[in-house]
C-alpha positions in Angstrom: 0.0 0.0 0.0 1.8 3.4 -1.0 1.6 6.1 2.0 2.0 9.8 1.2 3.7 11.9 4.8 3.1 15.4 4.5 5.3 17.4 6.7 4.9 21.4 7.6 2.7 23.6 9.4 0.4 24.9 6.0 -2.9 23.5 5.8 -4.0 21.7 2.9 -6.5 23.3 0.6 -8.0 22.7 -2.7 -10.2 20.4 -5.0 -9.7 16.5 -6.0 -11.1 14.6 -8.4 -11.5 10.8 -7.6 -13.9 8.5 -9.1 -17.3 7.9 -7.9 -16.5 4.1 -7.4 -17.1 1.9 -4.2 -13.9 2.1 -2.9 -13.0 5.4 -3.2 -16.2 6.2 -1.8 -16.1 4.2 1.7 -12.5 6.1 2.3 -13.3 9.5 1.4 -16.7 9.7 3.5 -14.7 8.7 7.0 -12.4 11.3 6.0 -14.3 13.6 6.3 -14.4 13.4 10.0 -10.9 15.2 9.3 -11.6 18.5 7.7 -12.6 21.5 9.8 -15.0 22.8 7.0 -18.0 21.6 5.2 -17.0 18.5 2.4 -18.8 18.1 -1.1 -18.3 14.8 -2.7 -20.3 14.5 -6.0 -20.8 11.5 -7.9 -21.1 8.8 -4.6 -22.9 5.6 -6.1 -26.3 4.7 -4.6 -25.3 1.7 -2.0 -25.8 0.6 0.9 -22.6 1.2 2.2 -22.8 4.9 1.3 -25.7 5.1 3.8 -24.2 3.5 6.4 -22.0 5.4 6.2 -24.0 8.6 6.7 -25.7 6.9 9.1 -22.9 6.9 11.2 -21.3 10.0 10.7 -25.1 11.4 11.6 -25.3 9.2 14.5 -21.4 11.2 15.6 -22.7 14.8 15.2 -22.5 15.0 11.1 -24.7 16.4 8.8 -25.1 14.7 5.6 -27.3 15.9 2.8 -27.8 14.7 -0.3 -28.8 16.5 -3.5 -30.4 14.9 -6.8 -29.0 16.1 -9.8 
């Protein structure tokens, strides 16, 4: 598994761009626990997992919204 250290004091900032698939999906919504501001991830697929998962982060003090497009 390839691990990327980031060392320093300057916040990260900024927009990715990862595929909507499954497992990029269950590993970007429990890192969202992480960020100090609100997230926007577009394109999740509709499965269960993904509502687990907001199930949990609701059930922790998250808000979770989704929006049809």
């Amino acid at each position: 598994m390839e691990k990327l250290n980031i060392a320093g004091g300057d916040p990260l900032r900024g927009t990715v761009h990862i595929s909507g698939a499954k497992n990029s999906a269950v590993a970007l919504i429990p890192a969202t626990i992480l960020a100090d501001s609100p997230v926007t991830i577009e394109g999740l697929p509709h499965i269960s997992d993904i509502d687990t998962l907001r199930d949990l982060l609701e059930e922790i003090g998250g808000k979770v919204t989704f929006e049809k497009r």
